[in-house]
TORTILO-970206 format. One line per field, with one value per residue (C-alpha): y negated, z, x; chain. Coordinates in steps of 0.1 Angstrom, whole numbers. Example, Ala and Ser with C-alpha at 12.3 -4.5 7.8 and 13.67 -1.06 7.14 Angstrom:
<pts>
yy = c(45, 11);
zz = c(78, 71);
xx = c(123, 137);
cadena = c(A, A);
</pts>
This chain:
<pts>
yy = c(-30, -53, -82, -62, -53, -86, -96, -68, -73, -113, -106, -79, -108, -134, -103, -104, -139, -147, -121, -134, -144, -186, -207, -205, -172, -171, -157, -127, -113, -127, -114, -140, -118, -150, -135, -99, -84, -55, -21, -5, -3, 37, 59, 77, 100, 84, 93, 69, 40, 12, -6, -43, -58, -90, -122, -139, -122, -135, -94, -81, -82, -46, -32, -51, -35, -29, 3, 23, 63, 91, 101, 136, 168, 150, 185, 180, 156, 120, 92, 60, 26, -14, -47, -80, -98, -137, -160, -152, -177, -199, -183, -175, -188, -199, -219, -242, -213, -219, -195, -178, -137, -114, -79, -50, -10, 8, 32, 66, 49, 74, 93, 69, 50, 11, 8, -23, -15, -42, -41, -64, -62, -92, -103, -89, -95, -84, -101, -84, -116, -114, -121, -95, -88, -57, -60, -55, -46, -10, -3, -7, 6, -7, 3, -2, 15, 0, 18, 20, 43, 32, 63, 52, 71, 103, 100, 72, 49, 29, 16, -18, -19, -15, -15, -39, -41, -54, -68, -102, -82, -103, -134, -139, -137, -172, -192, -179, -142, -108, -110, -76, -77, -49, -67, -47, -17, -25, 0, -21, -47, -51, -17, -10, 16, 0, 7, -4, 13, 6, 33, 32, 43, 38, 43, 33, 49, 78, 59, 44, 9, -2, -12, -35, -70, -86, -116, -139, -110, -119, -107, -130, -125, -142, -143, -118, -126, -104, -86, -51, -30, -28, -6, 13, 23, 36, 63, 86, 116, 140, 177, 191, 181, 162, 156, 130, 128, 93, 94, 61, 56, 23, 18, -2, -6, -30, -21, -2, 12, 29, 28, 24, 42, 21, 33, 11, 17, -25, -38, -58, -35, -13, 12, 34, 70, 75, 61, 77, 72, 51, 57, 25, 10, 25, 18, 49, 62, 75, 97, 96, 117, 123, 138, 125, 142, 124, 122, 139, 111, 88, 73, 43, 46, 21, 28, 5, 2, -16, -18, -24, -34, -26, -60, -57, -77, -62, -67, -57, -43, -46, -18, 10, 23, 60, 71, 102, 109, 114, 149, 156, 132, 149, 153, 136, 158, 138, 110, 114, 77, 60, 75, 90, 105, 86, 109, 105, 135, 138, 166, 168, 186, 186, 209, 204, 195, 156, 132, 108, 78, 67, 31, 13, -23, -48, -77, -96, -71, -66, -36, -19, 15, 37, 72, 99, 135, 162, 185, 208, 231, 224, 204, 185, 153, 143, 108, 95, 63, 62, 31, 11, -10, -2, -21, -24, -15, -2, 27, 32, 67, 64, 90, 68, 40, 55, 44, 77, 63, 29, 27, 7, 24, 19, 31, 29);
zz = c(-241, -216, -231, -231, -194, -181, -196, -185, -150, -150, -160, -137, -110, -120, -121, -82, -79, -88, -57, -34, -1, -8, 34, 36, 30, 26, 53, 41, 74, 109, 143, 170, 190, 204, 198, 207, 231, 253, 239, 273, 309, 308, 292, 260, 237, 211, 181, 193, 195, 167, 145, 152, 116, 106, 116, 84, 52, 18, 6, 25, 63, 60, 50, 73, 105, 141, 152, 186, 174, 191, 181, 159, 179, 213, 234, 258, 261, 260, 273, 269, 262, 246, 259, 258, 284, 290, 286, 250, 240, 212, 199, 163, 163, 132, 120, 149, 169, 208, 233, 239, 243, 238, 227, 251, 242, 278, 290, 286, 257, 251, 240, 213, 184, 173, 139, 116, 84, 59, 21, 2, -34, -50, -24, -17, 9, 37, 77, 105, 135, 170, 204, 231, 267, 292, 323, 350, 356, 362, 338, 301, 274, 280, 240, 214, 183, 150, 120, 83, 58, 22, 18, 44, 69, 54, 60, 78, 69, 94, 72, 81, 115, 145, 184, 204, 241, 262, 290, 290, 318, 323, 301, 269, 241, 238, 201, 171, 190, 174, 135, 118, 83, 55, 23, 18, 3, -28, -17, 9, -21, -40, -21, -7, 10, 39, 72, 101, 132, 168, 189, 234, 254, 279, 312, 325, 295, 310, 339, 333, 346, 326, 290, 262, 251, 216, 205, 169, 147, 117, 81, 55, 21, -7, -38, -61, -93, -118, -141, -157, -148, -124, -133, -109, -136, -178, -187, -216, -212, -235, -232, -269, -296, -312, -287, -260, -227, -219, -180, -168, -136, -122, -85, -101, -130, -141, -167, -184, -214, -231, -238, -269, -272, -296, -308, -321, -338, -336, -310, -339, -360, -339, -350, -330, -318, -296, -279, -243, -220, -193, -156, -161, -125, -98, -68, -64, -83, -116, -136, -178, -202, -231, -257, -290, -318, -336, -364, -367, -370, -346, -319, -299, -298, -277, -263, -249, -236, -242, -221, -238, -218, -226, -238, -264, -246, -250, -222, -235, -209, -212, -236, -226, -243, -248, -266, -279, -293, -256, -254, -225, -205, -176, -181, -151, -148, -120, -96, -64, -67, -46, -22, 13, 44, 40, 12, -23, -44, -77, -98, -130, -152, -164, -186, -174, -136, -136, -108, -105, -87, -75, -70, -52, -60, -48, -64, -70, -83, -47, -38, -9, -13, -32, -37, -50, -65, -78, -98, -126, -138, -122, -95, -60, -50, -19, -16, 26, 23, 61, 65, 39, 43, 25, -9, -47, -55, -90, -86, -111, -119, -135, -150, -151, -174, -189, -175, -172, -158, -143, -132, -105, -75, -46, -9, 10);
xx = c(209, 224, 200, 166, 175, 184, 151, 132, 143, 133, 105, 94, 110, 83, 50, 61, 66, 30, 19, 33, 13, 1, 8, -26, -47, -83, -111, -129, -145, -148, -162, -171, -191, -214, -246, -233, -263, -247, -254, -260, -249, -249, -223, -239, -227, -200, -224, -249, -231, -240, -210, -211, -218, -192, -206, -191, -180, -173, -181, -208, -216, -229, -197, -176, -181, -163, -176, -161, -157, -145, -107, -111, -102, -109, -126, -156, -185, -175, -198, -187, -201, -191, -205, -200, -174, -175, -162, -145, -119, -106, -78, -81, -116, -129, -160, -164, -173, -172, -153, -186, -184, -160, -163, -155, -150, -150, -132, -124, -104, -75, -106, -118, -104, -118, -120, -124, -144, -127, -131, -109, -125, -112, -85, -47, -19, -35, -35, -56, -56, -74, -74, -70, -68, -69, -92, -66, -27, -39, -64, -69, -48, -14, -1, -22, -15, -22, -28, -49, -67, -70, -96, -127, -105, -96, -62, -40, -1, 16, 40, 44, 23, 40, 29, 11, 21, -5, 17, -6, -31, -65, -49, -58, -31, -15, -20, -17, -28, -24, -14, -5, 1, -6, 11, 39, 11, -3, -34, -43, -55, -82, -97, -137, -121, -96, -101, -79, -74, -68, -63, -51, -23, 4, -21, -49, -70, -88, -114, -149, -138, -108, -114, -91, -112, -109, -122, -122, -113, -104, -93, -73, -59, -53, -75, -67, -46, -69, -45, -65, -33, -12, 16, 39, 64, 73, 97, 108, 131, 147, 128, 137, 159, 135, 106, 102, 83, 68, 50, 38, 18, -7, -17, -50, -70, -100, -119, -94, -105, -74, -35, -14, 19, 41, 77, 106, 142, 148, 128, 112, 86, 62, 40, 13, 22, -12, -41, -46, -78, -75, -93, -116, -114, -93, -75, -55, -23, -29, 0, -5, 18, 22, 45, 63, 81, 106, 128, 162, 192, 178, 197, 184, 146, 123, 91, 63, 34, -2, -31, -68, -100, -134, -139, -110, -81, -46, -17, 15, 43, 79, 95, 120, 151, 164, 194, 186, 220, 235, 230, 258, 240, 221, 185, 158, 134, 112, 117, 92, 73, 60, 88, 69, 81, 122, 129, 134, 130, 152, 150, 173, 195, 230, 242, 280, 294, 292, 294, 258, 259, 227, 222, 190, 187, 160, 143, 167, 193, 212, 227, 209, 220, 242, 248, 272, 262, 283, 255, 255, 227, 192, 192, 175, 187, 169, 178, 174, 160, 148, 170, 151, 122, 88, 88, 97, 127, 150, 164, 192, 212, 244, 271, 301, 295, 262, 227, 207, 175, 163, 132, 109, 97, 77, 84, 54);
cadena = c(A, A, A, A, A, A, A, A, A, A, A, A, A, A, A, A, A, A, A, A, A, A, A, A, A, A, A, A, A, A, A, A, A, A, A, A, A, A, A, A, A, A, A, A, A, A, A, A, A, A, A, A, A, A, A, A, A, A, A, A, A, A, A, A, A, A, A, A, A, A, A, A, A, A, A, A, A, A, A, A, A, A, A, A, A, A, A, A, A, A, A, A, A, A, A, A, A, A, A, A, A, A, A, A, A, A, A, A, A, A, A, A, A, A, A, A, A, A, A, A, A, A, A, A, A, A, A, A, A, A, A, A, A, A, A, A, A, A, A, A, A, A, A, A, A, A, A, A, A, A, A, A, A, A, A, A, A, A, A, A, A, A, A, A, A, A, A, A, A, A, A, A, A, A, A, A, A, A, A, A, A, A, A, A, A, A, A, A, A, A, A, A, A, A, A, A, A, A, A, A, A, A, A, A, A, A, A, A, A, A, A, A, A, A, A, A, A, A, A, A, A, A, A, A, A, A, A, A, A, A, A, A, A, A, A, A, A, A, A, A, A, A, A, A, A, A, A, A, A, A, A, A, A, A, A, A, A, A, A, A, A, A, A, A, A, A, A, A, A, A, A, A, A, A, A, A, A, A, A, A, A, A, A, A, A, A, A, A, A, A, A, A, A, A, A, A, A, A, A, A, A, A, A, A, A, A, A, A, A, A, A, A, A, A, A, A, A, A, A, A, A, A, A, A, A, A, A, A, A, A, A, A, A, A, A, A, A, A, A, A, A, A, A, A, A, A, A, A, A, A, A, A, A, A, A, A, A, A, A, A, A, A, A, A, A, A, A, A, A, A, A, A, A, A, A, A, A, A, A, A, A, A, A, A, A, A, A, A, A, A, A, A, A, A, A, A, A, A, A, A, A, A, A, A, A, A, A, A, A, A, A, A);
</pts>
């Protein structure tokens, strides 16, 4: 047990490894405003505005768009307008570009919201760059806040993204300029969908004159590793004397055509309990179940998991292990993952009072947090994880010297 965990856990260790951002990510879209044309010297109506289509993009320069909306739930008629400023500047530029123009969203900003219109089919760890200025010490957004949407805008994360402070005034932002990095979700990859946000604050956001400036935007990544699968986590649990629930969940799939269930009593010789559909190609979390009977007298039984694309090609994952002869061991009924909102939610049950200890680890098997539980019957655990940063992470749930589960989990 000890071996095939050790194992398990290196070579989880080297999946990540291989994802990791390279020194020098790859340009996908770019906005150097030099041949922007100003849309209008008179305040219109927000709906009227056009988006401002990339100037470079390895994906499409119809998709990748800047475009000025107004913020949802803002009351009354807003007029506003966007125009070019000069001169631009150099920072972050890219392609032998010259300083040239800048873009420039006016005022009433606390009204309206910028948003950059990136897909990153093909491409993963995510960096936003660009250059920035207000027009004056007393108007312009002084805070810009930074967010994204994995779902064309639907609904919005800040995990990650903080708050940009716009102290610099009429000065451009010195080399290397704004960065804000994405990579810690594994959404953000791979996904037609992202959208980042900018939205204004702190003063000076609500008159016709002030207005934020941005120039050289950019968006980087690194080229995607193409695996058909990515999976989140695999785990069986005891729901009858002699029936076992396997969940497993993926964040992506390519071309996925189906799963294999496979069952072992040596690690050694497989053979095939069910095949169960996959999504094809997705870029949201997917939950699969299923159920499997087994045979009385059984103790140690491992499970594991293969992936089949359309084209025929098998990945295999890493097995699990359940003893199904542990019967006073407490039963997990569901573990909340990916983990949202700081709060872990455990739900299991224990037929006697027993004393859990709950254990977070990270990549490289460090203890981050840990956790005592006195339970018996049905039972809540929420687990506070405010205090840890958004990531991958094994969560492991002990009953004295017994391993009840271990499993990967996100917080995102």
């Amino acid at each position: 047990m000890k071996k095939f965990l050790q194992i398990a856990f290196l070579s989880f260790c080297f999946s990540l490894s291989i994802n990791q951002s390279n020194a020098q990510q790859k340009l996908i879209h770019y906005w150097h405003f030099n041949n922007l044309v100003n849309y209008t010297t008179v305040a219109v109506n927000p709906s009227t505005l056009p988006a401002i289509k990339a100037n470079y993009s390895t994906l499409d320069t119809n998709k990748a768009v800047v475009a000025y909306k107004i913020l949802a739930g803002t009351a009354g008629n807003v007029l506003t307008y966007w125009d070019n400023v000069t001169p631009g500047d150099t920072v972050n530029v890219r392609l032998g570009q010259p300083a040239g123009l800048g873009y420039r969203p006016r005022n009433p900003s606390d009204s309206m919201q910028l948003m950059f219109y990136i897909p990153t089919t093909g491409y993963q760890n995510i960096t936003i760059k660009f250059e920035t200025q207000k027009s004056s010490a007393s108007a312009g957004g002084a805070i810009d806040s930074f967010d994204y949407s994995i779902d064309s805008g639907i609904t919005w994360r800040n995990s990650g993204v903080s708050l940009l402070y716009a102290s610099n005034v009429t000065t451009w932002t010195a080399t290397p300029g704004i960065s804000v990095n994405i990579n810690s979700d594994p959404l953000a990859n791979n996904n037609n969908k992202l959208v980042f946000r900018i939205r204004f604050g702190g003063g000076g956001t609500t008159g016709t004159t002030g207005n934020v400036r941005f120039d050289n935007i950019t968006i980087e990544g690194d080229t995607l590793i193409a695996t058909p699968v990515t999976l989140l986590n695999f785990s069986a649990k005891i729901i009858a004397h002699s029936k076992v629930n396997l969940t497993w969940q993926t964040t992506s799939e390519i071309n996925n055509d189906y799963f294999i269930i496979e069952k072992s009593i040596d690690e050694q010789n497989w053979i095939e309990t069910e095949k169960i559909k996959g999504a094809g190609n997705s870029n949201s979390v997917k939950t699969y179940q299923t159920n499997d009977e087994v045979e009385n007298g059984i103790g140690v039984i491992y499970y594991r998991l293969k992936q089949v694309d359309f084209n025929g090609e098998v990945t295999t994952f890493n097995p699990i292990v359940i003893n199904l002869n542990n019967n006073n061991l407490p039963t997990i009924i569901s573990v909340e993952n990916p983990i949202q909102n700081n709060t872990c939610n455990i739900k299991l049950f224990s037929e006697n009072q027993t004393q859990l200890t709950v254990t977070i680890r990270n990549v490289l098997g460090n203890v981050i947090q840990q956790t005592s539980y006195v339970t018996k019957g049905n039972t809540l655990l929420n687990l506070d994880v405010a205090s840890i940063n958004n990531g991958i992470y094994f969560l492991e749930i002990k009953d004295g010297n017994n391993i009840v589960s271990s499993k990967k989990i996100l917080k995102q």
